[in-house]
FIVEXGU-555074 format. One record per atom (N, C-alpha, C): residue number from 0; residue in one letter; atom name; z, x, y. Coordinates in pm, 1 decimal, padded with zeros to 6 digits, m for minus. Layout:
N
+-----+------+------+----------+----------+----------+
| pos | code | site |       zz |       xx |       yy |
+-----+------+------+----------+----------+----------+
| NUM |    A |   CA |        Z |        X |        Y |
...
+-----+------+------+----------+----------+----------+
END
This chain:
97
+-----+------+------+----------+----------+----------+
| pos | code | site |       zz |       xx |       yy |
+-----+------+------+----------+----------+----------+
|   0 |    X |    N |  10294.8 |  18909.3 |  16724.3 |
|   0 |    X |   CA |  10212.6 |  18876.3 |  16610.2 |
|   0 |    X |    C |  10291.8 |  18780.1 |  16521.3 |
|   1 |    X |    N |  10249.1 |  18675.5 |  16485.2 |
|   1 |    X |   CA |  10283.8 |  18584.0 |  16402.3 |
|   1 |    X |    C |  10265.6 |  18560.9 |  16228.9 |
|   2 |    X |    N |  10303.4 |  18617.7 |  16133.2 |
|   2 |    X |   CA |  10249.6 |  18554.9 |  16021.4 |
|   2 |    X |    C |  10273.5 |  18468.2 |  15961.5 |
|   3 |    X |    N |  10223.7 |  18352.1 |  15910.1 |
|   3 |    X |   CA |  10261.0 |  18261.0 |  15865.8 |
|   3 |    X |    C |  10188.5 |  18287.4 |  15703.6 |
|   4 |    X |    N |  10317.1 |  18273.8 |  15637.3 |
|   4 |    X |   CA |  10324.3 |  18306.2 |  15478.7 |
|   4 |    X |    C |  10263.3 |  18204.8 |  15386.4 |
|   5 |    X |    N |  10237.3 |  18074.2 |  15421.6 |
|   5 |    X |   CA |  10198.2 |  17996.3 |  15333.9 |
|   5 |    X |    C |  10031.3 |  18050.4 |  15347.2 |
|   6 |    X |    N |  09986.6 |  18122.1 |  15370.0 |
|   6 |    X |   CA |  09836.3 |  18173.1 |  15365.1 |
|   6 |    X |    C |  09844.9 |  18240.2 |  15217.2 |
|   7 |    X |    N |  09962.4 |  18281.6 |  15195.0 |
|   7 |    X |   CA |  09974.5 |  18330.8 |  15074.9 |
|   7 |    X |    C |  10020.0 |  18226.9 |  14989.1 |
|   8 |    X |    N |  10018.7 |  18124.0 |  14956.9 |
|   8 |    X |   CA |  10079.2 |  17989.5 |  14899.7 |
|   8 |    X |    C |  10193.9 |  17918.6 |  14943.2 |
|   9 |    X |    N |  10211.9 |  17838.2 |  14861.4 |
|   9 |    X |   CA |  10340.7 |  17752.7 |  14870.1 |
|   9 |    X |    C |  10462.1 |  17802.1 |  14762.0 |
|  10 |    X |    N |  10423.7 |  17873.8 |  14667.0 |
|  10 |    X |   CA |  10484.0 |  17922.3 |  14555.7 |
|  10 |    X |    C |  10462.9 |  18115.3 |  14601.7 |
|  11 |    X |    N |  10560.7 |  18159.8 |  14636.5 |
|  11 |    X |   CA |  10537.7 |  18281.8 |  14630.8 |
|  11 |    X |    C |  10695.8 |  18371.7 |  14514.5 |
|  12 |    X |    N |  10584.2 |  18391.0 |  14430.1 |
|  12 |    X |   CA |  10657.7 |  18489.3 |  14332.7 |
|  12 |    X |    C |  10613.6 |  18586.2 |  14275.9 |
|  13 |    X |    N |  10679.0 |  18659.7 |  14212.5 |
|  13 |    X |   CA |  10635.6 |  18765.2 |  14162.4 |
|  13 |    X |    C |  10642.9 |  18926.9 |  14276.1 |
|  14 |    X |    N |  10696.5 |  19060.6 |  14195.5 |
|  14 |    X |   CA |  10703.9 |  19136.7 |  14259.2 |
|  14 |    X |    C |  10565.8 |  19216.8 |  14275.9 |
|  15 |    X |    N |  10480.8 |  19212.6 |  14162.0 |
|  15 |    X |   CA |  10323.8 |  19224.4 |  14186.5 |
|  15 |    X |    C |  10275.4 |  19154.0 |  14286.6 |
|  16 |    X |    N |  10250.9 |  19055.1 |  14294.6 |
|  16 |    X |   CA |  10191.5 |  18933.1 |  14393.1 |
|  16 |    X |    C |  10274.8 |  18952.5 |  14545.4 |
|  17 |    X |    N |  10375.2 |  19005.2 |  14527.5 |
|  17 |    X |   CA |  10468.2 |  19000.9 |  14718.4 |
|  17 |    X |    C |  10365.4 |  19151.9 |  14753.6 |
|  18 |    X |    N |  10365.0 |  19249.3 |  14658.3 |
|  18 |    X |   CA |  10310.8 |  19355.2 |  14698.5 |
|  18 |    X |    C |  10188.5 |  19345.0 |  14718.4 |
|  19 |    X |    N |  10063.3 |  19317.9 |  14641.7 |
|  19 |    X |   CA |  09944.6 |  19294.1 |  14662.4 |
|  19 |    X |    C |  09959.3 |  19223.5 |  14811.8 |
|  20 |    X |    N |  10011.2 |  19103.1 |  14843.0 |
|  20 |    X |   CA |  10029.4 |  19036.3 |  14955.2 |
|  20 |    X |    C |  10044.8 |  19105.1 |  15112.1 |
|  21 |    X |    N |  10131.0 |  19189.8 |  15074.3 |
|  21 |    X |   CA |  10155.9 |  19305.1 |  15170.8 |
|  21 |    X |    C |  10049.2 |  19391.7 |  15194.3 |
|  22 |    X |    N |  09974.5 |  19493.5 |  15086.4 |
|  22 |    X |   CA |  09861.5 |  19505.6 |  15066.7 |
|  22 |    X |    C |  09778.5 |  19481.5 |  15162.0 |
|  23 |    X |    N |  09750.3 |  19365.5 |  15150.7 |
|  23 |    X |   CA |  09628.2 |  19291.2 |  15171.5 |
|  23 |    X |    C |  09684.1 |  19282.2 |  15339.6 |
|  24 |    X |    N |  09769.2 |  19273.2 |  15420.0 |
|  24 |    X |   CA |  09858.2 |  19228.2 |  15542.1 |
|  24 |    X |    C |  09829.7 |  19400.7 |  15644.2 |
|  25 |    X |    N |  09879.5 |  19469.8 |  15513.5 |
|  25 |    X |   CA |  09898.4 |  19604.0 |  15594.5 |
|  25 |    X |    C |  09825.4 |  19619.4 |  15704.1 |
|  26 |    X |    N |  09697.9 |  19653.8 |  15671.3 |
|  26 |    X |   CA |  09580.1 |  19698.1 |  15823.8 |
|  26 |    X |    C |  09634.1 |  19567.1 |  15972.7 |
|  27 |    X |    N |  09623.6 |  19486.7 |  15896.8 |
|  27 |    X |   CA |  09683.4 |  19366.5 |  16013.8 |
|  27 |    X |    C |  09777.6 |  19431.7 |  16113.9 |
|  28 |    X |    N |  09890.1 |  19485.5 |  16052.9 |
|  28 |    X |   CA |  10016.2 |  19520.9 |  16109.0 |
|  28 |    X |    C |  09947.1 |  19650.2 |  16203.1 |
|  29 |    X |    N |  09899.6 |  19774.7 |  16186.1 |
|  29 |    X |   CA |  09859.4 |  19845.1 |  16226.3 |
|  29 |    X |    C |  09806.5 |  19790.4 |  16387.5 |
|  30 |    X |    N |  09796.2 |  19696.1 |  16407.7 |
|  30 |    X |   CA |  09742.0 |  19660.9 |  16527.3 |
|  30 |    X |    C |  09861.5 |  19613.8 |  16651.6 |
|  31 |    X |    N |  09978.8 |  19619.8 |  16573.6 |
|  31 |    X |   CA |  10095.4 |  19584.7 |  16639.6 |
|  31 |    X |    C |  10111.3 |  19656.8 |  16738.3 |
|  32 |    X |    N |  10163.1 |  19648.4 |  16835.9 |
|  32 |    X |   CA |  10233.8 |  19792.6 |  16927.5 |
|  32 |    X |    C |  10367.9 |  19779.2 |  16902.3 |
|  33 |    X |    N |  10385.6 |  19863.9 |  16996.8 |
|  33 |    X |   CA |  10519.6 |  19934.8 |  17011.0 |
|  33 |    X |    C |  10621.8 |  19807.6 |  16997.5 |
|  34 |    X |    N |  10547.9 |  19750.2 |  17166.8 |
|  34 |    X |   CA |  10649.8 |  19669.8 |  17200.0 |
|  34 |    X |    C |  10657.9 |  19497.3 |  17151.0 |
|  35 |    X |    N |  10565.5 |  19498.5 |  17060.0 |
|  35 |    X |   CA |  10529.3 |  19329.9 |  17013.6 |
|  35 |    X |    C |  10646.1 |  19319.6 |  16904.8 |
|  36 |    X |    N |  10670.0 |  19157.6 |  16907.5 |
|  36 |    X |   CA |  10737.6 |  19138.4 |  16820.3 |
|  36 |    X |    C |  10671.9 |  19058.3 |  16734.3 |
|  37 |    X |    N |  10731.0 |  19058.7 |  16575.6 |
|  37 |    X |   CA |  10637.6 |  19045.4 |  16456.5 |
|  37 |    X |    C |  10726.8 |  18902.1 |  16391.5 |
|  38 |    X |    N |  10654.0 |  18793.5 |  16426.0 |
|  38 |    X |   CA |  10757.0 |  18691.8 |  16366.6 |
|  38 |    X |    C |  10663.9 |  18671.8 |  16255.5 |
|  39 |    X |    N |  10775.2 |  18570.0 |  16172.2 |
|  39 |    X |   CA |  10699.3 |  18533.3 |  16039.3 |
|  39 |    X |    C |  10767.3 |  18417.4 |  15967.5 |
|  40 |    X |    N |  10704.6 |  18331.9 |  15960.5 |
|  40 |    X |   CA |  10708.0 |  18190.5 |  15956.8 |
|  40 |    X |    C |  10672.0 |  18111.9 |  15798.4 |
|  41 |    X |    N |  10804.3 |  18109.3 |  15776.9 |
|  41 |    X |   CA |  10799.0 |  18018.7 |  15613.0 |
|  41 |    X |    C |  10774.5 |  17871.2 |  15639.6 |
|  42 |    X |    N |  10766.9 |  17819.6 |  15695.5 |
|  42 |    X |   CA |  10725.9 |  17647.6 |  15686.0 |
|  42 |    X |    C |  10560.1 |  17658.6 |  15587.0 |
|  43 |    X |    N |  10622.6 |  17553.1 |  15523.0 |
|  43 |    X |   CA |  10533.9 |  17549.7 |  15414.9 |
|  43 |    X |    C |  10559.1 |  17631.5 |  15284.4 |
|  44 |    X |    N |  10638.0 |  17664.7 |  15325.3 |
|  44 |    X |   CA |  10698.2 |  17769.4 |  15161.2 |
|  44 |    X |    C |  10736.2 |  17705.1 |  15092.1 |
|  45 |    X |    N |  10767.0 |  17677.5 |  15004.3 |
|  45 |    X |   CA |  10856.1 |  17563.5 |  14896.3 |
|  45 |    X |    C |  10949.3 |  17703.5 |  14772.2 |
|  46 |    X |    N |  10907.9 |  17772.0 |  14747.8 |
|  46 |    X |   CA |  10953.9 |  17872.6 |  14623.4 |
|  46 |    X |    C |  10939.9 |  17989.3 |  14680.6 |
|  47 |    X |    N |  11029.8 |  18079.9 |  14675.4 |
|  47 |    X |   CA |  11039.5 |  18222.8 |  14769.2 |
|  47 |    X |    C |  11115.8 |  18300.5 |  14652.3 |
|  48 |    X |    N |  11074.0 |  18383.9 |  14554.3 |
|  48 |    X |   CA |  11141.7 |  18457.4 |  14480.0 |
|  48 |    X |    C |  11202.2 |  18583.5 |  14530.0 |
|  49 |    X |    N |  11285.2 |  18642.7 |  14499.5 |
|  49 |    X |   CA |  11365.9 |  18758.8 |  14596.4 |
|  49 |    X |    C |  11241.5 |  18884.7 |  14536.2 |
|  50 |    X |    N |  11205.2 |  18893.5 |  14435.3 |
|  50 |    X |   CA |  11130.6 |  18997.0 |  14416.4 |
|  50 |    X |    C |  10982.1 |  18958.5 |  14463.9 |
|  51 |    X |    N |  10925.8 |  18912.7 |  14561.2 |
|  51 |    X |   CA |  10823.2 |  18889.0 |  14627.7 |
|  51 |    X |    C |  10841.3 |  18914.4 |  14771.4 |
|  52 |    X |    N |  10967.9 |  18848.7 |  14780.3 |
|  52 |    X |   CA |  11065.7 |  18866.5 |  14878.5 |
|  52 |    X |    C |  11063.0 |  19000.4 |  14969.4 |
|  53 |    X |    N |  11126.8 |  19087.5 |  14867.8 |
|  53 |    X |   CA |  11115.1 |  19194.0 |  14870.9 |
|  53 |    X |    C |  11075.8 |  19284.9 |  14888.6 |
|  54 |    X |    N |  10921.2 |  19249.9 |  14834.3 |
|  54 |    X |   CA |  10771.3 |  19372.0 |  14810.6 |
|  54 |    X |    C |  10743.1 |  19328.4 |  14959.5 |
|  55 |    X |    N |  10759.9 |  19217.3 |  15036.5 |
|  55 |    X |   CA |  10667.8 |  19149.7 |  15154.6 |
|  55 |    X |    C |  10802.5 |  19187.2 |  15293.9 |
|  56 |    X |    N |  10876.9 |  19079.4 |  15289.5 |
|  56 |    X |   CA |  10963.9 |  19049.3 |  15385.3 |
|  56 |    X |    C |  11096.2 |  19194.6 |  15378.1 |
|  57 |    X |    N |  11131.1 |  19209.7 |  15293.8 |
|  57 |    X |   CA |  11231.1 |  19354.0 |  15288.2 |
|  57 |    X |    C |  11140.3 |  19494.0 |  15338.2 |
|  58 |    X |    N |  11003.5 |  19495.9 |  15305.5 |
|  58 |    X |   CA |  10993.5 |  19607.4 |  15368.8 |
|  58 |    X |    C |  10955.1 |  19598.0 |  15521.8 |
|  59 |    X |    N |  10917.8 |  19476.4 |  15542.0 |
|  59 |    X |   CA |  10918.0 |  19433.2 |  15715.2 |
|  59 |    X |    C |  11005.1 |  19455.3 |  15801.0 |
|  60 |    X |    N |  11146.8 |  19418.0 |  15708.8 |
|  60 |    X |   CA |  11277.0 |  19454.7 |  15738.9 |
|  60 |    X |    C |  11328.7 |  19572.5 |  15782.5 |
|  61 |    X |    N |  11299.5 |  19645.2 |  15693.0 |
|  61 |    X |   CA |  11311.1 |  19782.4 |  15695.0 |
|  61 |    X |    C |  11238.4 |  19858.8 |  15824.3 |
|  62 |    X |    N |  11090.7 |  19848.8 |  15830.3 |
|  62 |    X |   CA |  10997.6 |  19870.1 |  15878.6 |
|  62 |    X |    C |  11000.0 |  19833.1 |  16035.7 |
|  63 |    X |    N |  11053.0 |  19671.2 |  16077.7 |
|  63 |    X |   CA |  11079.7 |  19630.6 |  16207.3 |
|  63 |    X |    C |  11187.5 |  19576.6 |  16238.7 |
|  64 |    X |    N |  11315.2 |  19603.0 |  16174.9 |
|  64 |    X |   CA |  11437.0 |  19570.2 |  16181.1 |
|  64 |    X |    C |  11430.7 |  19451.8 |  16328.6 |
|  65 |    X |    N |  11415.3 |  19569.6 |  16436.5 |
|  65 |    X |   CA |  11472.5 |  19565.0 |  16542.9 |
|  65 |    X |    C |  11339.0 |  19463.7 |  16674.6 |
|  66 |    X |    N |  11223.3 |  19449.3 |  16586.4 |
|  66 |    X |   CA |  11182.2 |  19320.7 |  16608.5 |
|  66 |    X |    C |  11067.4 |  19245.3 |  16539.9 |
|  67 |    X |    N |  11135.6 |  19227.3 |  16409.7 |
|  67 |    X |   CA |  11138.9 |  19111.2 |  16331.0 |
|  67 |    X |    C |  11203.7 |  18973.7 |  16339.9 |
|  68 |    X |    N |  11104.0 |  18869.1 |  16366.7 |
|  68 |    X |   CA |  11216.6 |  18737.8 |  16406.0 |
|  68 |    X |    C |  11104.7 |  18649.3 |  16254.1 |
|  69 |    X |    N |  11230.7 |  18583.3 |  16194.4 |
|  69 |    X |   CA |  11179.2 |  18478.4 |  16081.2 |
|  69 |    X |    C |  11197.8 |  18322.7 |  16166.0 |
|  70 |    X |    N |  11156.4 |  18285.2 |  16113.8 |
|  70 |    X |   CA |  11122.1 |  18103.1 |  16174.0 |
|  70 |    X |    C |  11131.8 |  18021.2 |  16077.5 |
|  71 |    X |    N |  11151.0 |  17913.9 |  16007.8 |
|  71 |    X |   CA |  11180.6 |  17804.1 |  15978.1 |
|  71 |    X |    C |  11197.6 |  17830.8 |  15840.5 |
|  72 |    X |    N |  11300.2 |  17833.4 |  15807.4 |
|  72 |    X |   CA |  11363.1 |  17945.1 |  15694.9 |
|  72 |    X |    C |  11509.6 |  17795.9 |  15636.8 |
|  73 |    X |    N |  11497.0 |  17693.2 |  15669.7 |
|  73 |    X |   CA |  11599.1 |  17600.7 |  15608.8 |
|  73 |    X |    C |  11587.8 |  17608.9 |  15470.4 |
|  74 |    X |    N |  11466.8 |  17614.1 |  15401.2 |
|  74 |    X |   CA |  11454.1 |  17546.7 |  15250.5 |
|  74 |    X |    C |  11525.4 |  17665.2 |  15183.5 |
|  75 |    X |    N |  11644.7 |  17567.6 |  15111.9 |
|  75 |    X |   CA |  11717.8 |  17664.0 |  15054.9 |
|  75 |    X |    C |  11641.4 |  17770.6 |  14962.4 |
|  76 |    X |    N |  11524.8 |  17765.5 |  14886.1 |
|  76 |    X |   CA |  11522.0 |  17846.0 |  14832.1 |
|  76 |    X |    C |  11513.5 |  18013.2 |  14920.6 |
|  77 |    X |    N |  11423.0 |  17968.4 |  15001.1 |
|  77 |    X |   CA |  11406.6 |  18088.8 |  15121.5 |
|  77 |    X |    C |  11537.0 |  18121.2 |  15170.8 |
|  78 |    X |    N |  11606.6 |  18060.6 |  15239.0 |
|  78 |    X |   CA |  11732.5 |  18093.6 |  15286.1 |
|  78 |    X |    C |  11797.5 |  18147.2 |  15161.3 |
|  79 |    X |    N |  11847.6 |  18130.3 |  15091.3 |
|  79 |    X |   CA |  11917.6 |  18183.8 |  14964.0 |
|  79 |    X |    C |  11891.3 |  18314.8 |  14942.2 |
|  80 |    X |    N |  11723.8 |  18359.8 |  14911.2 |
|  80 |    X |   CA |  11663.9 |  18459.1 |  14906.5 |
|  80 |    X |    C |  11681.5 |  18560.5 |  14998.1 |
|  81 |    X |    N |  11689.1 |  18494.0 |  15117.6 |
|  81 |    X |   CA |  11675.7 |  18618.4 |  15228.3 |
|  81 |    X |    C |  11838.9 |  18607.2 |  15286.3 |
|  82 |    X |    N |  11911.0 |  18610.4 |  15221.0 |
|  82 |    X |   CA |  12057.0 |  18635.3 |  15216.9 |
|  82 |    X |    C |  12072.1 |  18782.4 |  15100.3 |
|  83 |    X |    N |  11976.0 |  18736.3 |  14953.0 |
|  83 |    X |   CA |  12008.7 |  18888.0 |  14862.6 |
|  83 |    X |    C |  11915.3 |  19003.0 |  14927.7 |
|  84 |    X |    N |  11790.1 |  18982.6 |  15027.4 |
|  84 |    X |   CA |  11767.1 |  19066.2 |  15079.9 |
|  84 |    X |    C |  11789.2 |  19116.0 |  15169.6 |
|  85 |    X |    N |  11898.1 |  19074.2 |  15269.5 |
|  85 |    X |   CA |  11976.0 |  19128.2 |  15379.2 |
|  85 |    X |    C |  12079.5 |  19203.8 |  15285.5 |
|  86 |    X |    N |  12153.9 |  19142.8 |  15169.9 |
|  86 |    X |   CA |  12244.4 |  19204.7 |  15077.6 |
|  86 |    X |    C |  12146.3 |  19382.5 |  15060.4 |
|  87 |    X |    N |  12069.3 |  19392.4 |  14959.2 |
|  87 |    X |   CA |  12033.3 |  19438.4 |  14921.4 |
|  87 |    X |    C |  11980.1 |  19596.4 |  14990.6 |
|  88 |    X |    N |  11911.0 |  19528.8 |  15130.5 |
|  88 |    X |   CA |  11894.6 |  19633.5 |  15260.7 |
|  88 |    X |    C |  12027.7 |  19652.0 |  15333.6 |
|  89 |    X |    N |  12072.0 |  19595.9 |  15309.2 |
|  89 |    X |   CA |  12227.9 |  19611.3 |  15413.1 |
|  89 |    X |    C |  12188.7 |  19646.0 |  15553.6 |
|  90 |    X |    N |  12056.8 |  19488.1 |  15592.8 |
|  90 |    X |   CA |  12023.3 |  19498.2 |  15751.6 |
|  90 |    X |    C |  12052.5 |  19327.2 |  15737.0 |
|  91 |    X |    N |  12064.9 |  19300.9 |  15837.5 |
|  91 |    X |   CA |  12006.6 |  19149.4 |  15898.6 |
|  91 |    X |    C |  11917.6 |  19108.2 |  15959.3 |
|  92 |    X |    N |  11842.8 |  19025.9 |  15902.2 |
|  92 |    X |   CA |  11756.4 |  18923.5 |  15992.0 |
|  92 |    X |    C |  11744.1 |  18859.0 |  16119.9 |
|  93 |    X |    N |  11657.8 |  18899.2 |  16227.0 |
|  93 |    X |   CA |  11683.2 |  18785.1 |  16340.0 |
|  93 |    X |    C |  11656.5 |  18626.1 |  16284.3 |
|  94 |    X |    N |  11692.8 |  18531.0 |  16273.8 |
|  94 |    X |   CA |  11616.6 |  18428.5 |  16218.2 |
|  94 |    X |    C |  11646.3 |  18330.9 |  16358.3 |
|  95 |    X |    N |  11576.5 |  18264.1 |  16418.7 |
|  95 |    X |   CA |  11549.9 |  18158.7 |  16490.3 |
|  95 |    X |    C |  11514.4 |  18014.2 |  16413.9 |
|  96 |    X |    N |  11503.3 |  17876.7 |  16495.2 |
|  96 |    X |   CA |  11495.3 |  17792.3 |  16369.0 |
|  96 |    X |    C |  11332.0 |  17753.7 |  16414.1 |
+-----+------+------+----------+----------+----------+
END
């Protein structure tokens, strides 16, 4: 399963707005299996706040550690971000480019 985040804008902030976002994603995920892996794809992101970050991509983290792959994750703001949320979970990211 693929998500691509700019469905949720180009500006994603706010720890209200990452959660609603998730929210709104949840039932989606439910359709996953076991064995699928759940990538998720920032191209097109421009602004990635860690507390949106957080509410969305940290609990994914948490949730699919072990197959979660991120995708095009250069723009520093994203990359930056998902450095305090690997900090923060004390997991790592698969990231591919």
């Amino acid at each position: 399963m693929v998500i691509t985040l700019n469905k949720f804008g180009r500006i994603l902030t706010s720890r209200e707005i990452g959660r609603e976002a998730f929210a709104a994603f949840k039932s989606t995920l439910a359709t996953l299996n076991d064995s699928e892996t759940l990538e998720v794809d920032f191209s097109g992101v421009t602004t990635l706040s860690p507390s949106w970050a957080d509410e969305f991509v940290g609990v994914l983290l948490v949730s699919y550690s072990d197959r979660l792959i991120l995708k095009n994750t250069s723009n520093p703001s994203v990359k930056i971000t998902l450095e305090l949320i690997e900090k923060i979970h004390q997991l790592k990211f698969n990231i591919t480019s």
